[in-house]
N, C-alpha and C positions, 0 to 999 in steps of 0.2 A: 831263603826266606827274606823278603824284601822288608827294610828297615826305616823306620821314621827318623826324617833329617829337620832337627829342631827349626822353628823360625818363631819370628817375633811376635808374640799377642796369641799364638796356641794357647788352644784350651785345654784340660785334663779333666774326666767325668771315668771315674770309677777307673778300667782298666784301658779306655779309650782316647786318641787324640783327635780333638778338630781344629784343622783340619790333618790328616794323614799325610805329611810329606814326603817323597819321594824325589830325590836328588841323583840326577843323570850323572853327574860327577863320579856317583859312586857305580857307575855301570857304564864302562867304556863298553862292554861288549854292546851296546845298544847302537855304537854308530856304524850307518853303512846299512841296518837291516833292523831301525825300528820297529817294523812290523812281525817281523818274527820277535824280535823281542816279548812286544806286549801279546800276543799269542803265546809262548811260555808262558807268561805269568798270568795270565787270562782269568783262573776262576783264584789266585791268589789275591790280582787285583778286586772283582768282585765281591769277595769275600770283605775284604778291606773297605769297600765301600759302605756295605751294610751295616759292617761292626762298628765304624766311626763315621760314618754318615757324608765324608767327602776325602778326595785323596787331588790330592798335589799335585802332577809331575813337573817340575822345574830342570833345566838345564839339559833337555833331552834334545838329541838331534832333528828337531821338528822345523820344517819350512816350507809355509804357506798352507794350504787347505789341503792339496793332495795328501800332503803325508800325515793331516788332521783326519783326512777320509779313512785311510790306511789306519790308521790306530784305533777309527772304530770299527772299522769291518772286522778286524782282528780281535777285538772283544767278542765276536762271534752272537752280538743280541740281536733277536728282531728287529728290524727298521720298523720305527713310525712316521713316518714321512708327514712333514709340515701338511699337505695338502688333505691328508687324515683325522687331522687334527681338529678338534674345537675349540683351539685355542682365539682369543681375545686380539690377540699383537700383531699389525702387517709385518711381513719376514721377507726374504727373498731368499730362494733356493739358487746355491753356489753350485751342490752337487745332487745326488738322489738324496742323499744322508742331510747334506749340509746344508747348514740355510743361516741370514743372519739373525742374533739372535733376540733384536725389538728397533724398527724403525722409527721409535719415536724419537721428538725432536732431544737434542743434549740437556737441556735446560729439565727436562722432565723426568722424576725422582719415578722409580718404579719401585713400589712397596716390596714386602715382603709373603710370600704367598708360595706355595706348592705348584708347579705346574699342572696347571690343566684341573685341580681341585674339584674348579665350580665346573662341570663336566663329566658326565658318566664315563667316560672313556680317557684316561689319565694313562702318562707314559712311568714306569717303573724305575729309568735311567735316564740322568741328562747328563750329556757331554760337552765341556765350553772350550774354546779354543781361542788363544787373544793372537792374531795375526801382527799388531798394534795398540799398544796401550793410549789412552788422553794424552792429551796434553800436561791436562790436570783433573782430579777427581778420577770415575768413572770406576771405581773398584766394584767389586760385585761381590760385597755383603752374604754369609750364608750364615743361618742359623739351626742351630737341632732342636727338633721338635718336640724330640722325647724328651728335652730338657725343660722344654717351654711348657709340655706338659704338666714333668712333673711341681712344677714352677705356679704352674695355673692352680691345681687340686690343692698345694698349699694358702695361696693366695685368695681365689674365687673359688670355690669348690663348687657353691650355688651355679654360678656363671658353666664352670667345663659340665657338670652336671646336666644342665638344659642341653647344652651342646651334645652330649652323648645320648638322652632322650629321645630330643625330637629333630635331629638333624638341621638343616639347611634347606633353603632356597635362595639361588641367585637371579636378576632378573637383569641385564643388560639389553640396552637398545643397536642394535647394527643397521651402519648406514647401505645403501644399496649399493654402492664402489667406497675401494678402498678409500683410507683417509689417513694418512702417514703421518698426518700431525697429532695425532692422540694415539695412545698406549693400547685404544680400546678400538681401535680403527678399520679390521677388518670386518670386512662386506659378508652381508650373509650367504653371497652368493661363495665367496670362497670359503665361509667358515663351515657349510653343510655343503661343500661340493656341490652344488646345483645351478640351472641357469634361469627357472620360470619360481614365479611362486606356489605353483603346483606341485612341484619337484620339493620345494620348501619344505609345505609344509607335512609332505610325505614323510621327509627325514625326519622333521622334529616330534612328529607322532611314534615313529619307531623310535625312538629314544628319549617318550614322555615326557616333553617338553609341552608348556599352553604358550599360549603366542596370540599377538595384535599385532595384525599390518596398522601402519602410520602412515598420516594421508599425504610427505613428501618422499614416500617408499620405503622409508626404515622400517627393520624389524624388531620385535619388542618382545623378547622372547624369553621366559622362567624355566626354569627347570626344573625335575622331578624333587622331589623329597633326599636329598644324600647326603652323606653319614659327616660328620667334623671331624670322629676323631676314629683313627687305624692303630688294631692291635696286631706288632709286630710278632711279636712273641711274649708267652706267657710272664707278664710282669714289664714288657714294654710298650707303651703306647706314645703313638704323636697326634698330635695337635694337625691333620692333616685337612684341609680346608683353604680358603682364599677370606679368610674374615677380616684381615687386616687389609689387604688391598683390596676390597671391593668396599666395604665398611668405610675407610680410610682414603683411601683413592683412585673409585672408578667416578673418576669426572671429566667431562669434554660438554659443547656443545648439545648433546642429546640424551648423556647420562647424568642422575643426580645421585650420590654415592647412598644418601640415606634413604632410597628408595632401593638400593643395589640388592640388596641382604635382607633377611628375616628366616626367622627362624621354621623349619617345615610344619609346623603346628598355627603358624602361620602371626604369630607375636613378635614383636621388636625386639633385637636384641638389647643388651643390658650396656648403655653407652659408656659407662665406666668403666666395666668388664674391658670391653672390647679396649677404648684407650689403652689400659693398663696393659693387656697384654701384649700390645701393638710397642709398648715401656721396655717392656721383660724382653721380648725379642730385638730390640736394640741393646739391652743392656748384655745380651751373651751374645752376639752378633760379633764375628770374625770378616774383618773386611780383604778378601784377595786382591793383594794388591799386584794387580798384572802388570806382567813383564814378556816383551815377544816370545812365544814359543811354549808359554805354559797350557797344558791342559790341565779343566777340573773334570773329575769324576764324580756325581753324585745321585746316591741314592733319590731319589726323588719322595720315595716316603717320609724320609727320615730326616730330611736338609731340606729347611725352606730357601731360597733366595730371592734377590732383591737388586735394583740399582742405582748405583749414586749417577745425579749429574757431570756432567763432566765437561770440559772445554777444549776445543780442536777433533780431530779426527781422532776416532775411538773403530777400530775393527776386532770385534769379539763374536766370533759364530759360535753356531749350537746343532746339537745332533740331540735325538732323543729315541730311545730303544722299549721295547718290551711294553708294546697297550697290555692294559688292564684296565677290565671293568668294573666299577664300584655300583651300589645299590645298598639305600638303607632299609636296614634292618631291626623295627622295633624292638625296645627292651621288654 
């Protein structure tokens, strides 16, 4: 049974730790045959994910991105491949699996948000890899949802309340090529695989999207009606959505964040609400502070994440496993 190796600023929620660390130190048998290793402990690892929402491993014989490849092929999840994605962030693909994991410039704080939330097709698992840490800054921030939830229902009750009602609507603008100087940069042509706008707006019809061409070719495109909040299991739910980083900051040249979000009943959200919670998730926010070599493992229901600024060169890639499709569901 694989055992949590204390670090500084761990959290404790009921019988769970965030984040889950694991210390290579204590498993020499790891070097020489990482990949069998984490294939052993495969659905122990998994399991560990879930239950505490992210897992550590430090001090593990990992070097460079192949053997980042190898530890997740050896999770044995579905690949989601970047180019499947509808995600927001320019990336570049290192491997099939691997990609980096947000082109934006260093200076540019990425909030805290679910991957892929605002999107009907969300990944289940994200894996990070720091090849190279900042200079300085640049940690990558992860918070528990089910915590933020339970945090909210005392707090705003009104506020999670509407949220579990009448869902969401996100409405982002995409430029026509990439733009690696914003967080929100990728082109609709890569975000819906497509090359014509015909091809467009095929995709975004199959996946209930409404949408306006803009007359220097951007696309301005909302999304169906989908849910805020994900119940795990009976008596745990998170906070599962992108309210604070769209709400908070989807802005560049062609996006205005207060135009970003509303609620699928199609009313404002509640701008205090929103604030405060965006408070609450800083205030239980665990910052990974990377060091070469470390992988995170993280549930992606259950662990929001986020990034700090940072200064110098910063290598941190990302894998993401097991699409899953969301659809709300009125009460």
């Amino acid at each position: 049974m694989l055992s949590n190796f204390p670090v500084e600023g761990q959290q404790s929620y009921d019988d769970t730790t965030f984040p889950f660390v694991i210390n290579g130190a204590n498993h020499p048998e790891a070097v020489g045959r990482f990949g069998e290793w984490v294939s052993e402990y495969r659905d122990e690892l998994l399991d560990l994910m879930t239950k505490h929402g992210a897992v550590l491993l430090r001090g593990f014989p990992v070097d460079g991105i192949p053997d980042f490849d190898t530890c997740v092929t050896a999770l044995g999840l579905e690949n989601f491949p970047y180019k499947k994605s509808l995600s927001n962030a320019v990336r570049v693909n290192k491997t099939e699996r691997v990609f980096t994991a947000n082109e934006a410039p260093s200076t540019a704080q990425i909030l805290f948000h679910h991957e892929m939330a605002q999107t009907p097709l969300f990944p289940e698992h994200i894996m990070f890899y720091c090849e190279k840490p900042a200079d300085a800054g640049g940690a990558t921030p992860i918070c528990r949802s089910d915590v933020l939830y339970d945090r909210l229902k005392a707090e705003c009750p009104e506020f999670l309340q509407k949220c579990e009602d009448a869902g969401l609507k996100y409405t982002n603008v995409m430029p026509s090529d990439n733009d690696a100087q914003s967080g929100l940069g990728r082109s609709w042509r890569s975000t819906l695989g497509v090359e014509t706008k015909e091809e467009a707006e095929g995709r975004l019809r199959d996946l209930g999207y409404s949408w306006e061409w803009q007359e220097d070719g951007c696309l301005k495109a909302t999304t169906p009606q989908l849910p805020a909040v994900m119940e795990i299991s009976p008596g745990r739910s998170t906070f599962f959505n992108q309210i604070i980083a769209a709400y908070c900051g989807w802005k560049d040249e062609r996006n205005d964040p207060s135009k970003a979000i509303r609620h699928g009943d199609e009313t404002p959200l509640d701008a205090a609400a929103v604030l405060r919670c965006a408070e609450i998730a800083e205030e239980i926010a665990f910052d990974v502070p990377w060091q070469a070599g470390d992988i995170a493992l993280i549930d992606n229901r259950i662990a929001m994440h986020a990034r700090r600024p940072f200064k110098g060169s910063r290598k941190v890639l990302a894998s993401l496993g097991t699409m899953r499709r969301q659809s709300f569901v009125s009460s």
